[in-house]
N, C-alpha and C positions, 0 to 999 in steps of 0.2 A: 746426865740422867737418861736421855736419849739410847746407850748402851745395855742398858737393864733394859730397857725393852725388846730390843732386837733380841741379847741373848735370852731372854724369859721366851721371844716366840720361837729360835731356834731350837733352843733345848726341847719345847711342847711340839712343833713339829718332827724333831727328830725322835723323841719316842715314839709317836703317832704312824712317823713311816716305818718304823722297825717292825711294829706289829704288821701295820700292812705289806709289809715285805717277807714277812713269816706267812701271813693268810696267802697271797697273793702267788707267793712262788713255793708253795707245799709241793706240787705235783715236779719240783726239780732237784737237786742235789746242792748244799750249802756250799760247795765251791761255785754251780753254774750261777747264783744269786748274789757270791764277792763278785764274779767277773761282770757281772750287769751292773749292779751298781758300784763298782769302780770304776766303770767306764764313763757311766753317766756324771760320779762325782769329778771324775776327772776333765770330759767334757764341757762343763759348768765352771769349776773351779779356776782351771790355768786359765781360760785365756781373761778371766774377773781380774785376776788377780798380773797377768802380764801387762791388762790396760792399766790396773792401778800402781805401775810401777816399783812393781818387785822382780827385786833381782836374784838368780839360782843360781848358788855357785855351789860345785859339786863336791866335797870334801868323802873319807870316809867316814866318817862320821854321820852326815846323811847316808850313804847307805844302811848301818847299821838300826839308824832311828827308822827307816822307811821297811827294812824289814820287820822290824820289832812291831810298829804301828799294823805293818800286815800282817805279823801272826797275830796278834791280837785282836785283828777284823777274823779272823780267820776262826779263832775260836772261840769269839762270840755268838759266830754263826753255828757251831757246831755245840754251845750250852742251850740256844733256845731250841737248837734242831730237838733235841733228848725229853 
């Protein structure tokens, strides 16, 4: 049960920062706002997830999905930009 909570407050946090990330970074261009928070979720992310031991093994197949997941950040950011 412990899991419905974390994801009920990720999901609420993650809408919460989308808006704040639209308010916040109005005055820049919807790519300079992927490259900031890509950075940051990247920064956060691997090395959580290096100590919780996972392992990357690089196939084509992850390319494909890492591109696909990144057009999709990409124009998301370009629906709320309009």
């Amino acid at each position: 049960m412990n899991w419905l909570a974390f994801s009920l407050i990720t999901v609420t946090l993650w809408g919460v920062g989308q808006v704040l990330i639209k308010k916040g970074l109005s005055n820049i261009s919807s790519f300079w706002s992927i490259v900031v928070s890509g950075t940051i979720n990247a920064l956060v992310l691997i090395p959580f997830s290096l100590l919780s031991g996972a392992e990357f093994t690089i196939t084509p197949l992850f390319f494909f999905v890492i591109f696909t997941i990144a057009f999709l950040n990409m124009l998301f950011f370009y629906a709320i930009e309009k």
